[in-house]
N, C-alpha and C positions, 0 to 999 in steps of 0.2 A: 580473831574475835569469834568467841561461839555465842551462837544463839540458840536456850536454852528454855526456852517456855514450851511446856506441857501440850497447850493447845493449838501451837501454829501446825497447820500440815495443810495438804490437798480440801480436805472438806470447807474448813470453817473459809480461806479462799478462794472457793469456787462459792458460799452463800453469799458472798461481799461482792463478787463478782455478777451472781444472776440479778442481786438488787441493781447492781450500776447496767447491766444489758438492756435492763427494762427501764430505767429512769433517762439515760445518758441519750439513747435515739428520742425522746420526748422533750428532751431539754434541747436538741441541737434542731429538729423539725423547727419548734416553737422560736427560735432565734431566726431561723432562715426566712419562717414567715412575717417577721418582724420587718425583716431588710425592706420584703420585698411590699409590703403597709406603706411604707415611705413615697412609693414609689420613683423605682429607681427607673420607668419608660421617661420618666419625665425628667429626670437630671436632677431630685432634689434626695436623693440615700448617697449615707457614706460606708462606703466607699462611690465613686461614682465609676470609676475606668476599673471594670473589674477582669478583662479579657476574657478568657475560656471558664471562666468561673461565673459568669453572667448566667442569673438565675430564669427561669419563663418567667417572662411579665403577665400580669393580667389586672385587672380592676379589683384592687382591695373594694370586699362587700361592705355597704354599709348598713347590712342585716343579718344577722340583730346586730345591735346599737353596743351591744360588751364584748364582740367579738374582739377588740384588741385587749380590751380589760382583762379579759378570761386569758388572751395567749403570755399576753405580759407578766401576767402573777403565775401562769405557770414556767415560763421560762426564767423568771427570778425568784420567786419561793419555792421553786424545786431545785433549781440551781445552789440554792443556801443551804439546802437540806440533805443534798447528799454531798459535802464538804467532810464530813463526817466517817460517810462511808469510803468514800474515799483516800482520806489516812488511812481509817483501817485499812482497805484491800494492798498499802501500798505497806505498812507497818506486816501485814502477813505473809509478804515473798522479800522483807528486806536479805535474808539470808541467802537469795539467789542473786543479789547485787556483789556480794563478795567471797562467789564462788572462784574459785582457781582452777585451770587457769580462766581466764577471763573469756575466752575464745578457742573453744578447740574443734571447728569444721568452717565451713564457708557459710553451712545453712544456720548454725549455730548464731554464727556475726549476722547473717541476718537478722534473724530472731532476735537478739540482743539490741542492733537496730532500731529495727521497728516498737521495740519496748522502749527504748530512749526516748522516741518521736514520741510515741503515744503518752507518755509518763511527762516530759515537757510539755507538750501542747496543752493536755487537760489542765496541768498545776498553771501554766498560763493565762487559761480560759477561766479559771475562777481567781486568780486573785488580779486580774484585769477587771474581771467584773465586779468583785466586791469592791476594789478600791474608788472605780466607777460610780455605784451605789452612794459613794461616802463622800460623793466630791472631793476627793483626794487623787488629782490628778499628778503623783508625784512622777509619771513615766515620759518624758522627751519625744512623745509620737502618736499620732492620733489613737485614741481608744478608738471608736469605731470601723476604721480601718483593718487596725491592728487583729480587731475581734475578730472580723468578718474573714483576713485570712486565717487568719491562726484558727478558725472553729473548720476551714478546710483542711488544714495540716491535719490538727483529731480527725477528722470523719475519716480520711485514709488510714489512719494509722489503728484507727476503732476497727475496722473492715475488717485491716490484716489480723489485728489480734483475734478478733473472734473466728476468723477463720481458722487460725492456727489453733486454738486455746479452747472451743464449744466443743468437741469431740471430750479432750477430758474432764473439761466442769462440768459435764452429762451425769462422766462414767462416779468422779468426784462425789457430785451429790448423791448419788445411788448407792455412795458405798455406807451411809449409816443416815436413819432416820432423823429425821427433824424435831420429827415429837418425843423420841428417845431422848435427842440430846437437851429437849428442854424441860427433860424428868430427870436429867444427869445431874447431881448435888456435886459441890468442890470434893467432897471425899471421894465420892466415885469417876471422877475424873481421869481420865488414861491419854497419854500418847497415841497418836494414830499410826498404823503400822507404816514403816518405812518405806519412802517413796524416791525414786530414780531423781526428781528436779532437788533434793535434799532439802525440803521446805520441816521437815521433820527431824528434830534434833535427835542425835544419835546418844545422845547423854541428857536427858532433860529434866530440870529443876523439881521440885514439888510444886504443886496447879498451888498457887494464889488464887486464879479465877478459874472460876469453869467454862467451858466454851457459852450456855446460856447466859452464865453474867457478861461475858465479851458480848454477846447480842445483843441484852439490854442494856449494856454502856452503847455503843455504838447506835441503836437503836431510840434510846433517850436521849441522845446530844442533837439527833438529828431532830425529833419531834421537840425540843427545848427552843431550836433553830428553825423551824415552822412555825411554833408560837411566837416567836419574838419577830417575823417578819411578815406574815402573813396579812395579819392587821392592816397594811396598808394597803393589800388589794381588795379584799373583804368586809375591811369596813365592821361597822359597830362596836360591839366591846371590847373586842381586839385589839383596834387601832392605836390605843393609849400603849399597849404591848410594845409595839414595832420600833423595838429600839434599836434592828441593825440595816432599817433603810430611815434614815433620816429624811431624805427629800420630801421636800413637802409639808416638812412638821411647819412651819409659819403661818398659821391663818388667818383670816380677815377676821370683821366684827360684824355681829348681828347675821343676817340674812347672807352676808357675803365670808360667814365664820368659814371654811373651806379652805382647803391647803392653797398653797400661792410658792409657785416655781421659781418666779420670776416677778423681781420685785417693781414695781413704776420707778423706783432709785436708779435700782440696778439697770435698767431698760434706759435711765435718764430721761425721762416723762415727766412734764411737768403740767403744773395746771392749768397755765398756758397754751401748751396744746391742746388742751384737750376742752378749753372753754367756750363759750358763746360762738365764738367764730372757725369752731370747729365742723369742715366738713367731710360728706364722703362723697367721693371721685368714680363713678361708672363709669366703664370705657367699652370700647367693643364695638358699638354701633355703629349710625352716621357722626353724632359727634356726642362728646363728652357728657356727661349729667352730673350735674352736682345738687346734691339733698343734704338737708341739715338734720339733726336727731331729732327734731322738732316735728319735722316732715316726717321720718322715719317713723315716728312714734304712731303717726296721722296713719298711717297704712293700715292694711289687716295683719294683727300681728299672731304670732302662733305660741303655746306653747308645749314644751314637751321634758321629759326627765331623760338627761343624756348622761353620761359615763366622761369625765378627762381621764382619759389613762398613761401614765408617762411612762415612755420606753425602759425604766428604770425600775418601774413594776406598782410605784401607785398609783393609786386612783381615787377617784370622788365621784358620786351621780348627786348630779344637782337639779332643780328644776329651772328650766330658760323657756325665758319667752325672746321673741324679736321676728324680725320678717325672714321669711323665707327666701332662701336665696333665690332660687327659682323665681320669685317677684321678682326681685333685682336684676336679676336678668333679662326679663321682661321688661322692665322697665328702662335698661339700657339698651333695647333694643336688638337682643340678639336671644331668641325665644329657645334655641337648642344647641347649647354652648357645650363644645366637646372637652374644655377644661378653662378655668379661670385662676387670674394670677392674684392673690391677696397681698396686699402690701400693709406693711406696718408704719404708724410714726418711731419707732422705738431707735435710737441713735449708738445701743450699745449692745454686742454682741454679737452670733451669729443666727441664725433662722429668723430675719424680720422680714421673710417673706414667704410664702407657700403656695405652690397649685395643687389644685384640688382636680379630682378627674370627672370624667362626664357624669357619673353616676352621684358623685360627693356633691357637686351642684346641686341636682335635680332631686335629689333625695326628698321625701315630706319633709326630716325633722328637721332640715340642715340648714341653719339660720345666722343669720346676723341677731346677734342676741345686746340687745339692751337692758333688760333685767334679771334677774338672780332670784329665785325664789320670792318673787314679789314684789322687790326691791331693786330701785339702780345699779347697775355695777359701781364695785365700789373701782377708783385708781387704780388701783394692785390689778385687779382682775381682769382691768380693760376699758374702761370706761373711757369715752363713750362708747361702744362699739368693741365687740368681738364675736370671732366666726364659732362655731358651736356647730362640730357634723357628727352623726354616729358613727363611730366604730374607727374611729382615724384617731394616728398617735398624737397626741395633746398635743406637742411642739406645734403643731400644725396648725390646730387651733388659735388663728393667729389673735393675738390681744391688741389695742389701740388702733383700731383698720382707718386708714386712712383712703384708700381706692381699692378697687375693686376690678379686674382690666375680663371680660368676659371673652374667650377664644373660641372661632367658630376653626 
């Protein structure tokens, strides 16, 4: 099979390249800080037994209050956005997959290697995560798991490559201007002079494209793919856009109009639970407290405009009012609680319960929120009762709270 386009060689591979050097470590930081938001000191991130891969714990901040909003939209609308550039870079050294022979030194099979791992793991790592995105869990095996190792397999295998590969995407790009080649017209289009890895066809076609339009194809699919997903962490006019993260498109009505993850159906919540004789359960103390929303309401209540941001990359800032947890705590009698366990009524699924850590307690904003922009919660979003902290992944935010167990 030859491969015969005009523009593949050394250069335009190594600009596809420096875009993914500079995007790829930001996309994989932003995932690792993600894990470790969950917190996994506490036993509640997945993966949970993660052996010699066990990240430093520390107290996800909950300041400012978008700090996971801001990491989440960057680790999935930039993640979406270099999908793009990554065909390309992989479409511009395909001629070096079907070199002959296949292997000829020891350092060579390495090299060849570590280009397998690296070229697997990343195609992994994004259509794991897109399919993720799309609630299409068509794969036999934890997505979260899965991610959390396989984004270790890429980082060693990202390591080696650049180690091997930065000396000549240096010497690469140096060897013809940027701004030359984006004053280069399809007519004056040239083959770049012959290169040792054979990424430069020895016989090559007449340029259909100029290496500039290869940039702006490549360059517009990705900014096509920013605007269609963006919207869901940024909010406003956007939003209506974001037609390649669906989650969250469901909203309530009125004041409670805001995306809804998880439905009271889905949850299997009914109104029943959640009626006149519903209450919430303080623990931690000398002995038990029970308050009704009634009571609840009777408190000093607070309000503040907090951020949901879901690990999947959208988000909403809403305005809540409700008590502070810190009251509650107080008021269950254990005034400096080093972490509390939320518990949900919710009968169907996994996360109907969360702890929150010393700081997520104690926080000002961080509340048991009974209304929504002025208004009751609506079913869908929690009513009566739901916890509302800055800067913690929405999951966590637990909806329907039923108790509330305070740890000293």
């Amino acid at each position: 099979m030859r491969w015969r386009s005009p523009i593949r060689g050394p250069w335009l591979t190594s600009v596809f390249g420096a875009v993914l050097l500079a995007a790829l470590p930001l996309v994989t930081v932003t995932g690792l800080l993600s894990y470790i938001a969950y917190g996994p000191q506490l036993g509640q991130a997945i993966p949970g037994d993660v052996g010699w891969l066990r990240l430093p714990a520390f107290q996800w901040p909950t300041d400012p209050a978008w700090l996971y909003q801001l990491n989440q939209g960057i680790h999935v609308v930039l993640g979406m956005a270099i999908i793009p550039v990554v065909l390309a870079k992989l479409w511009s050294v395909t001629p070096k997959l079907f070199t002959w022979p296949p292997i000829h030194s020891v350092a060579h099979a390495l090299e060849r290697l570590s280009l397998l791992i690296l070229v697997g793991s990343i195609l992994f790592e994004l259509a794991t995560g897109v399919l993720n995105i799309q609630y299409d869990y068509i794969f036999g095996f934890s997505f979260y798991s899965a991610h959390y190792f396989g984004a270790w397999v890429f980082i060693a295998a990202f390591i080696a490559h650049v180690c091997l590969k930065l000396p000549k995407m240096i010497s690469s790009l140096r060897s013809r201007s940027l701004r030359t080649v984006l004053r280069t017209r399809l007519t004056e289009t040239r083959p770049e002079p012959p290169d040792p890895d054979g990424l430069v066809s020895a016989d090559p076609d007449p340029p259909t494209m100029s290496r500039r339009g290869a940039l702006a194809m490549v360059g517009g699919g990705s900014a096509l793919v920013l605007l269609l997903s963006a919207g869901q962490s940024i909010g406003g006019v956007f939003r209506p856009l974001s037609v390649l993260l669906p989650r969250g498109r469901v909203p309530g009505d009125g004041p409670n109009d805001f995306q809804v993850n998880r439905t009271a159906v889905a949850a299997r919540i009914s109104s029943d639970d959640t009626g006149e004789a519903w209450r919430l359960t303080l623990s931690g103390g000398d002995g038990d407290v029970t308050v009704s929303r009634a009571q609840l309401l009777a408190m000093p209540l607070h309000t503040a405009d907090l951020p949901i941001a879901c690990v999947e990359g959208w988000s909403t800032t809403q305005t809540w009012t409700g008590v502070r947890l810190a009251e509650l705590a107080n008021l269950a009698g254990v005034g400096d609680p080093t972490s509390a366990r939320v518990a949900s009524l919710q009968k169907s699924g996994t996360f109907n319960a969360a702890t929150l850590q010393h700081n997520q307690v104690l926080a000002p904003d961080s509340l048991l929120a009974l209304r929504v922009n002025g208004a009751d919660l609506s079913l869908d979003h929690g009513f009566p009762a739901r916890i509302i902290v800055p800067a913690m992944p929405g999951v966590h935010n637990t909806k329907w709270v039923r108790s509330i167990e305070f740890r000293t």
